[in-house]
C-alpha positions in Angstrom: -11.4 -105.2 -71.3 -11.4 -105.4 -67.7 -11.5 -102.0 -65.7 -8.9 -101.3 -63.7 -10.0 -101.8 -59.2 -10.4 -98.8 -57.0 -9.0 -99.0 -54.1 -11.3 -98.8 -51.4 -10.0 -96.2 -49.0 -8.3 -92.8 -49.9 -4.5 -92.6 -49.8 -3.3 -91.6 -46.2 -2.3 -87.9 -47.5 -6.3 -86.9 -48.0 -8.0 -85.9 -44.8 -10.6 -88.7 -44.0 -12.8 -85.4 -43.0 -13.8 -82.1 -44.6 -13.3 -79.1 -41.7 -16.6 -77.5 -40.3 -18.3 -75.1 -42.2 -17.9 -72.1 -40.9 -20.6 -70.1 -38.9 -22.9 -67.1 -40.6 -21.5 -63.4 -39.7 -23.7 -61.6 -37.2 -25.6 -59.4 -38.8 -24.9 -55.4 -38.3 -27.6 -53.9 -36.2 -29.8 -51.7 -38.6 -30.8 -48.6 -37.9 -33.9 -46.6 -39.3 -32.5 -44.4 -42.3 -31.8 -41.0 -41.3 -30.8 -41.5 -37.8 -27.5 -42.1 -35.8 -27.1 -44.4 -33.3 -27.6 -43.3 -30.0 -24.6 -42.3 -27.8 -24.7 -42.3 -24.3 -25.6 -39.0 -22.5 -22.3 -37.3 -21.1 -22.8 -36.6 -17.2 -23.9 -33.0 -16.3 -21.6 -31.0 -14.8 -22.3 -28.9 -12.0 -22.4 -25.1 -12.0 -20.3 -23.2 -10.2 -21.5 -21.2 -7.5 -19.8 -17.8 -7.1 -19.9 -14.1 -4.6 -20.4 -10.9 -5.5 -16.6 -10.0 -4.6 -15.9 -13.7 -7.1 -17.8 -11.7 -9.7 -16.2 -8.2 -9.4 -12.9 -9.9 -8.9 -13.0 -11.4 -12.7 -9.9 -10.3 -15.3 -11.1 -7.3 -17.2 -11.4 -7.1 -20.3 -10.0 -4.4 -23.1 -7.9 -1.8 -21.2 -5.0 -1.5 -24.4 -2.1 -3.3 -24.9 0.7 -3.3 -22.5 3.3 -1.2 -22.1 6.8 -2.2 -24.3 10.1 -1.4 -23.3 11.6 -3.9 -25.7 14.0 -2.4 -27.5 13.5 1.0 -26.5 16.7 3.5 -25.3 16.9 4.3 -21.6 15.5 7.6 -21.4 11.7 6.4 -22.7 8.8 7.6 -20.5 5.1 7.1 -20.4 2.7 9.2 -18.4 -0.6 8.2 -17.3 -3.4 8.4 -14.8 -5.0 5.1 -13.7 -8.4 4.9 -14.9 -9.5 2.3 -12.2 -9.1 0.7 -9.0 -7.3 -1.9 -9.1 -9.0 -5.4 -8.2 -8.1 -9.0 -7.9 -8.7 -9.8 -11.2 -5.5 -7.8 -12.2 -3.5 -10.4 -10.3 -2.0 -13.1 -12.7 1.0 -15.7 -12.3 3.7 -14.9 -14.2 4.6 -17.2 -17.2 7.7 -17.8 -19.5 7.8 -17.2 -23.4 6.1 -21.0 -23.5 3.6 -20.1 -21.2 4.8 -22.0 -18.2 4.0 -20.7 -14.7 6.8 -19.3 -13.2 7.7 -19.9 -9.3 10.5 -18.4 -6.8 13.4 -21.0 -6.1 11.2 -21.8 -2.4 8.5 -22.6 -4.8 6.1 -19.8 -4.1 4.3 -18.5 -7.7 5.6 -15.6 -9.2 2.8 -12.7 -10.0 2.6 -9.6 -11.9 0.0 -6.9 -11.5 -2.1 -5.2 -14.6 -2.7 -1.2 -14.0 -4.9 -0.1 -16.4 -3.5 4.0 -18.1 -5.0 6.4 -19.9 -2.2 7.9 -22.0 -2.2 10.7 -24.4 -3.0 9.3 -27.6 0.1 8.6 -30.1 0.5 6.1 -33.2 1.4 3.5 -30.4 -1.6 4.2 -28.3 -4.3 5.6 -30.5 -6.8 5.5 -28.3 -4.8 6.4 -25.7 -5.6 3.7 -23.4 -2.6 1.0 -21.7 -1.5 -1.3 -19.3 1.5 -1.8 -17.2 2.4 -4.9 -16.3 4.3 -4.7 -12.7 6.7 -7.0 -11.6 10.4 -7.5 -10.5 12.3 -4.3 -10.1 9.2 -2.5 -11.2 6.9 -3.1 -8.2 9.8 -2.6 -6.0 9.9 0.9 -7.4 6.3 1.7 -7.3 6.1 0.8 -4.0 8.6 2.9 -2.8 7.1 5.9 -4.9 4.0 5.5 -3.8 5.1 5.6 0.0 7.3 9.0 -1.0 4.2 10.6 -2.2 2.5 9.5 1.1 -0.3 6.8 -0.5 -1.5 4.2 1.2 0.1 0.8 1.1 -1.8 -1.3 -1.7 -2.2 -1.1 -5.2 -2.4 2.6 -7.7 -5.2 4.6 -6.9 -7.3 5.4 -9.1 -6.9 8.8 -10.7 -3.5 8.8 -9.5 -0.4 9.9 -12.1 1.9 7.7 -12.9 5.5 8.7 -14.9 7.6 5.7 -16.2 11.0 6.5 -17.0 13.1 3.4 -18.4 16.7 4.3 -17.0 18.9 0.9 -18.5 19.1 -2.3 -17.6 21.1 -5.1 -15.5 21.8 -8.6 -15.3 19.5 -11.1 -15.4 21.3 -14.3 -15.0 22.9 -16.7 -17.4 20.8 -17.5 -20.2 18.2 -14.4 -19.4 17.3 -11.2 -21.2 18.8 -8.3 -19.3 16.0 -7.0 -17.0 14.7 -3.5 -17.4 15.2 -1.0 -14.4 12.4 1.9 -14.0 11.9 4.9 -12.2 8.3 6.0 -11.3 7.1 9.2 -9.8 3.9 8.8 -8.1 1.3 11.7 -7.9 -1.9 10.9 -5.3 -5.5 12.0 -6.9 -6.4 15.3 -6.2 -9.2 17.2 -5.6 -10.8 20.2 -5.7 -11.3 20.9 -1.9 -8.0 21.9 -0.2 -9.4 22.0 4.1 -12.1 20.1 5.2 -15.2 22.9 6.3 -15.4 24.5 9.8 -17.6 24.0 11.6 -21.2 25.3 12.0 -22.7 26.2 15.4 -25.2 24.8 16.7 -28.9 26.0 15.3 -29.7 27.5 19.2 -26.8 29.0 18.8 -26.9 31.0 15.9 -28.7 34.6 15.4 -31.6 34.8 14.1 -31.9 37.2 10.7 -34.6 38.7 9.7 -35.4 37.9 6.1 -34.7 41.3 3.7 -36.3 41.9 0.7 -34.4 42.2 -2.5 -34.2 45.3 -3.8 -36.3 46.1 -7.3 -33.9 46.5 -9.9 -35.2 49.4 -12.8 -35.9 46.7 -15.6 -37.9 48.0 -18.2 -41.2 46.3 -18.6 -41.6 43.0 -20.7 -37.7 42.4 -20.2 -36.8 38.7 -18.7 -35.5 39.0 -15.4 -31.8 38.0 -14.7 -31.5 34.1 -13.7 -28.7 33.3 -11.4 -25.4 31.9 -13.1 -25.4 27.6 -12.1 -22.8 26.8 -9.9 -19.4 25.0 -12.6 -18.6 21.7 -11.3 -15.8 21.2 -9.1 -12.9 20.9 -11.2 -9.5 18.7 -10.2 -6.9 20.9 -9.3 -3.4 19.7 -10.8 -0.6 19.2 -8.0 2.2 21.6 -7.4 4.9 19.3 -7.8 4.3 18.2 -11.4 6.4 18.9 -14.1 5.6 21.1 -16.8 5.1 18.1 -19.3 2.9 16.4 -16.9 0.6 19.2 -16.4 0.2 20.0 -19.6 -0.5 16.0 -20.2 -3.0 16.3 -17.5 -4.5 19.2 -18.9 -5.1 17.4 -22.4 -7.0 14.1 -20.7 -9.1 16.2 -18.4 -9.9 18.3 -21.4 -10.4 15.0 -23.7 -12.5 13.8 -20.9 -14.9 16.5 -20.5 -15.6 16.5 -24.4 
């Protein structure tokens, strides 16, 4: 039996060449075992250079949580004597509920002002200590207390007494939170010297005394002599023109003071 003939070429439907083999895969770079691979060094950044007044002039920390209106009838009152001056540090722009910074409609920033209290201390406060945030109606009413008491133009001195009586509230514009409206009676720090001393003559001037000798009290011998009483401090005196509620709340923090 005869074996069928091949044909000599491939039909025209079979490639006439196989494709290229493809080409190895890089190998990964090894690394010893244990170590990452290096990353490149961020750039140092430089440190800033600052003052003394940059230093001092830094937010302050602590000082109690502010004081809330929120809620609150009109009538509601806090008394309090600023524990501090009052710095640059206390000087913050003013921010929505989001915490956007708020500006005027000519596009100057908006601000409020800290003042760090020291209230008597109640369930709200129990350490007694606050801070009032100061802005809108509110620094327009300290500012004209503080020039009816006669203080200098600025910020609350410190030791000065400050009463915060919520009165209502008003309009704030469509959309807004009624605003609150305050009254605030300023009291200036006082001390214990009420005229400044007269004045000495000159040394030439004065007569000259003779030096006298005590006179010998009859102490029994053995007995300790009697030492001269030291001099009490200097103690602040309270204004006049307090109330009867504010003196006696500036008697209790003196007091808690000196303890």
């Amino acid at each position: 039996m005869t074996a069928p003939a091949w044909p000599q070429q491939y039909p025209a439907q079979y490639p006439q060449q196989f494709p290229a083999a493809p080409q190895p895969y890089a190998q990964p770079q090894q690394f010893a075992p244990g170590y990452p691979p290096a990353t490149p060094a961020a750039p140092a950044v430089p440190l800033a250079q600052g003052s003394i007044d940059d230093f001092y002039n830094q937010p302050s920390t602590g000082g109690g949580k502010s004081l809330s209106f929120q809620g609150k009838p009109a009538g509601t009152q806090y008394i309090g004597i600023v524990t501090r001056p009052i710095t640059s540090g206390d000087i913050s722009q003013q921010t929505d509920i989001q915490g956007k910074p708020q500006f005027f409609r000519d596009g100057r920033p908006k601000f409020v002002m800290k003042v760090p209290l020291q209230l008597q201390p109640s369930p709200e406060f129990p350490d007694g200590l606050a801070q009032w945030y100061v802005k809108g109606q509110a620094r327009d009413e300290l500012v004209r207390a503080m020039a009816e008491a006669g203080a200098p133009a600025g910020p609350p001195e410190a030791g000065a007494i400050l009463a915060i009586t919520l009165t209502g509230t008003r309009p704030s514009g469509p959309g807004l939170n009624p605003a609150n409206v305050f009254h605030v009676v300023y009291t200036r720090p006082q001390t214990g010297e009420t005229s400044s001393p007269a004045p000495q003559a000159p040394p030439e001037a004065q007569p000259t005394q003779q030096p006298t000798t005590p006179p010998v009290m009859p102490y029994a011998a053995g007995l300790a002599q009697p030492q001269p009483a030291a001099a009490a401090p200097a103690q602040p005196v309270p204004p006049a023109d307090l109330s009867p509620e504010q003196q006696a709340l500036l008697a209790r923090l003196t007091g808690a003071q000196q303890s």
